[in-house]
C-alpha positions as CSV (number, residue, x, y, z in Angstrom):
1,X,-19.1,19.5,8.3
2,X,-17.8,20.0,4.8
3,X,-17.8,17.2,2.8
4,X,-14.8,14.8,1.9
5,X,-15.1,14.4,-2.2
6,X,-13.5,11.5,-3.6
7,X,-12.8,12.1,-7.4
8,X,-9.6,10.9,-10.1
9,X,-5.8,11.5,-9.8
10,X,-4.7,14.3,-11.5
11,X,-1.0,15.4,-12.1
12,X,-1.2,18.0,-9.5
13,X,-1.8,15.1,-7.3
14,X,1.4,13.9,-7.2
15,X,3.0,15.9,-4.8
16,X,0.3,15.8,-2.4
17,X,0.0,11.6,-2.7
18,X,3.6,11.4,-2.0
19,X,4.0,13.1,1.1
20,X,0.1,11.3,2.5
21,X,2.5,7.7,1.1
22,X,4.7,8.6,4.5
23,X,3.2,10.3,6.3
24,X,1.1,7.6,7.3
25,X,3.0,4.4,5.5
26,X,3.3,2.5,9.1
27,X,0.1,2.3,10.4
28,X,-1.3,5.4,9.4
29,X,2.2,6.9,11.2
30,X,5.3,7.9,9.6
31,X,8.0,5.2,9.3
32,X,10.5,7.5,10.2
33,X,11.6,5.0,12.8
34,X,12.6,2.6,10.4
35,X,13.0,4.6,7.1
36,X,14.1,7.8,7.1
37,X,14.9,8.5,3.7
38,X,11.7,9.8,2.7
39,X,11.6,9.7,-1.5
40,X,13.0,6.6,-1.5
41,X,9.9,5.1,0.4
42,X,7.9,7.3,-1.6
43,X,9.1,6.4,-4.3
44,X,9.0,2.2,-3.5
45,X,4.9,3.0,-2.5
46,X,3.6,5.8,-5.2
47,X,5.7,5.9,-7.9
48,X,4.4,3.2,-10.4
49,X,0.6,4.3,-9.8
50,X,1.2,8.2,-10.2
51,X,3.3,8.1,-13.1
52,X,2.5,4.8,-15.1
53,X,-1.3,3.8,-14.6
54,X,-3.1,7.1,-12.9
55,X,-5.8,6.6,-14.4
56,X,-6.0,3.9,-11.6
57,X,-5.8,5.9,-8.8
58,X,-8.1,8.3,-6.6
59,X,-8.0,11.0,-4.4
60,X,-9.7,12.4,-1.2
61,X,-9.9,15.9,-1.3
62,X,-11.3,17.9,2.1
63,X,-11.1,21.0,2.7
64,X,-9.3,22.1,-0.3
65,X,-6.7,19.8,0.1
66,X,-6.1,15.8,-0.9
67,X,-6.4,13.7,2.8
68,X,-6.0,10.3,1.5
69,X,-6.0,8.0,-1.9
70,X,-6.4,5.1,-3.8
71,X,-3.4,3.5,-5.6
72,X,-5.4,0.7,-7.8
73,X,-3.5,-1.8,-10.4
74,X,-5.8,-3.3,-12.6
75,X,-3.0,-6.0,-14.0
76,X,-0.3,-6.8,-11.2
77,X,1.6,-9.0,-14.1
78,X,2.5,-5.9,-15.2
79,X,3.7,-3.9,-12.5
80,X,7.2,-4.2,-10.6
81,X,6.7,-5.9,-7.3
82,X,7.8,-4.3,-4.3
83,X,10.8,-6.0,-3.8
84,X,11.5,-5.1,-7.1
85,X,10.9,-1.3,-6.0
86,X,12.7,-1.7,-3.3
87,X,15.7,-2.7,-4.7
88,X,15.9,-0.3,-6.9
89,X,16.1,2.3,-4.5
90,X,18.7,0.3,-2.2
91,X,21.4,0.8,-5.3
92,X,20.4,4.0,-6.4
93,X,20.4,5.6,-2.7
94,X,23.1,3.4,-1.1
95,X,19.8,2.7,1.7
96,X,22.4,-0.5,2.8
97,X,25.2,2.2,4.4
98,X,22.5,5.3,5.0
99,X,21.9,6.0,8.5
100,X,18.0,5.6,9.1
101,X,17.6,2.9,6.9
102,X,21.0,0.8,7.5
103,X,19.7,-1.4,10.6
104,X,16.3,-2.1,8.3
105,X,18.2,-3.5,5.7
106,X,20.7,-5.3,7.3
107,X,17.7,-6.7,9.8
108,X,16.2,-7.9,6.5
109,X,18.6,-10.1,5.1
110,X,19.4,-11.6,9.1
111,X,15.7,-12.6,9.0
112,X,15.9,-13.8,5.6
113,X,19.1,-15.9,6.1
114,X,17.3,-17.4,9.4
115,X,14.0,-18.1,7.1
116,X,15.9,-20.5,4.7
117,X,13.5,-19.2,2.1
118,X,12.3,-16.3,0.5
119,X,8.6,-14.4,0.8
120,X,5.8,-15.3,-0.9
121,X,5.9,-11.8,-2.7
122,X,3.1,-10.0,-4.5
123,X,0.0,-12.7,-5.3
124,X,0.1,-13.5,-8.9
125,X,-3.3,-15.2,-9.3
126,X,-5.1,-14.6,-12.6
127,X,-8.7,-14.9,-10.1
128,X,-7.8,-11.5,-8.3
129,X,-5.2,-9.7,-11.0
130,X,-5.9,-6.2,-9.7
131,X,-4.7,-4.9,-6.5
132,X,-4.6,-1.7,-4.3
133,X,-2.7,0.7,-2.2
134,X,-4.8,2.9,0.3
135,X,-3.8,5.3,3.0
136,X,-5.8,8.4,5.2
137,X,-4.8,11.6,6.8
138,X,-5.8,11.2,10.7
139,X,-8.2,14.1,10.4
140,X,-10.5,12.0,7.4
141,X,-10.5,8.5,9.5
142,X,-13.6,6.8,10.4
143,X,-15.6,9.6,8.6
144,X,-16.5,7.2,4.9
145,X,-13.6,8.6,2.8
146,X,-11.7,5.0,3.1
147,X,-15.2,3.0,2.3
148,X,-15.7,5.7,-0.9
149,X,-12.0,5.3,-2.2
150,X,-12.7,1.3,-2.3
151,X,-15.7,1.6,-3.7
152,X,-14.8,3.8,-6.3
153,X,-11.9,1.6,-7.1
154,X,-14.5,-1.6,-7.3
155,X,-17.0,0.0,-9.5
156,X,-13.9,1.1,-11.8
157,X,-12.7,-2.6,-12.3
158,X,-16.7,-3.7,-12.4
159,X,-16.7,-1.4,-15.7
160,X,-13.8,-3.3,-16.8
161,X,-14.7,-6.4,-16.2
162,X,-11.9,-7.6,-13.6
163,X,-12.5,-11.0,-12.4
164,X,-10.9,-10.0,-8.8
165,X,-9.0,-7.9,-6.5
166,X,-6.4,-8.1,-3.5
167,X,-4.5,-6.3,-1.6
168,X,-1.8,-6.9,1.7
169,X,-1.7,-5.1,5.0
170,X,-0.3,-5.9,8.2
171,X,-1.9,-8.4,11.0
172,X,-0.6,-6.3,13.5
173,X,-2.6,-3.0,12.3
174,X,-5.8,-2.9,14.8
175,X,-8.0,-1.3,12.1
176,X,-6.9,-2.7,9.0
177,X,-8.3,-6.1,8.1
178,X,-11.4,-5.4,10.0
179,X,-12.2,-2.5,7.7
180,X,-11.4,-4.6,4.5
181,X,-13.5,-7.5,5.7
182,X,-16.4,-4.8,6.1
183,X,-15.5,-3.9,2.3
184,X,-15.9,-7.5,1.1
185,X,-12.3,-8.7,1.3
186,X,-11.8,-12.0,2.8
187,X,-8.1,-13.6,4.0
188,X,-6.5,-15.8,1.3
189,X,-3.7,-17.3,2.8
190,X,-1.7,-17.3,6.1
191,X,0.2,-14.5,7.5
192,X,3.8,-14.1,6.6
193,X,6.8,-13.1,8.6
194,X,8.0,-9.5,7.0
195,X,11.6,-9.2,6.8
196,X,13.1,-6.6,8.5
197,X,10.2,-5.3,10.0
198,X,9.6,-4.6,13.5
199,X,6.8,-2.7,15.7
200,X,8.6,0.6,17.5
201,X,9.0,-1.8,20.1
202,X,10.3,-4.9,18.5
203,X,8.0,-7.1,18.0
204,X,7.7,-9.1,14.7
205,X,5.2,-8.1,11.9
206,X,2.9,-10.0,9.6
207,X,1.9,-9.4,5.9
208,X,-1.5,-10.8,5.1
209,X,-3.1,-11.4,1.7
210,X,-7.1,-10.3,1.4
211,X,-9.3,-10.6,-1.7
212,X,-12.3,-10.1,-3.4
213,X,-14.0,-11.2,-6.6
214,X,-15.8,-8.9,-9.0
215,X,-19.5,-9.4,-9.9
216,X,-19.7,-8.3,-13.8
217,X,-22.1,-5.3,-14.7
């Protein structure tokens, strides 16, 4: 088998990381049933990592081609949150009145009107400042290239000297928790009800927080 190389972003990249962002940004499916609009969500997922800290971000290349990556943050304080993202796109692509994302949106404020509160959010805890992004082309899964990604993305905020990392992913996700608990990553608070979301089939979803510390060099 020819071997999956895990190396740094490059501009090139960018193209590549985007479409891999949704192709697989529901579960490692497309979230075409939800969001159709597909630079927007691009945009919301890739956009701060490729194009204002990429030197925080890696690649899995196979075959000639990139398969999967690591979108790393090594300060969250300064990055826009996702909601922040998010909105942001809702203006500037009318997503509230666009049909394929309409019923998401409008789902999303029901739930949040029924919640009498807001999310938590992004975690803002100077213990784990740095967080990540990771997603995988079917064909790589199960083969290392998601256990090299993290811990290329670990040894990079070792060398800096990063007290801690987290990251979020969904309860509902079969594969995902159990493969960051095998990476070190251990739950930090209780799930959380996600706005808007649903499973193809309407069922709820959860958001759950993970972390990690660093051990210093």
């Amino acid at each position: 088998m020819d071997e999956i190389k895990i190396r740094p972003y490059r501009s090139e990249d960018r193209p590549s990381v985007r479409e891999i962002c949704y192709l697989t940004g529901y579960m490692g499916d497309p979230p075409d049933f939800y969001w159709q609009h597909r630079d927007s969500f691009m945009e919301v997922w890739t956009a701060y990592y490729t194009d204002q800290e990429p030197e925080s971000t890696f690649v899995a290349e196979y075959r000639g081609r990139i398969v999967g990556y690591l979108l790393g943050c090594v300060d969250t304080a300064r990055a826009p949150s996702p909601s922040e993202m998010v909105q942001k796109q809702l203006w500037r692509h009318a997503l509230l009145f666009r049909p394929g994302t309409a019923g998401f949106f409008w789902r999303s404020i029901a739930d949040l009107i029924r919640q009498h509160r807001l999310p938590e959010g992004e975690l803002r805890d100077a213990r784990y400042p740095a967080h990540l992004h990771i997603n995988l082309m079917p064909e790589v899964r199960g083969r290392g290239a998601g256990a090299a990604l993290i811990r290329a993305w670990l040894n990079k905020l070792r060398s800096l000297g990063s007290p801690g990392c987290h990251l979020s992913t969904l309860l509902e996700n079969p594969n995902g928790v159990p493969f960051f608990e095998r990476m070190g990553f251990r739950k930090f608070r209780d799930p959380v009800l996600i706005p808007g979301m649903r499973t193809p089939s309407g069922e709820r979803i959860h958001e759950i927080t993970l972390i990690q510390e660093i051990e210093s060099l």
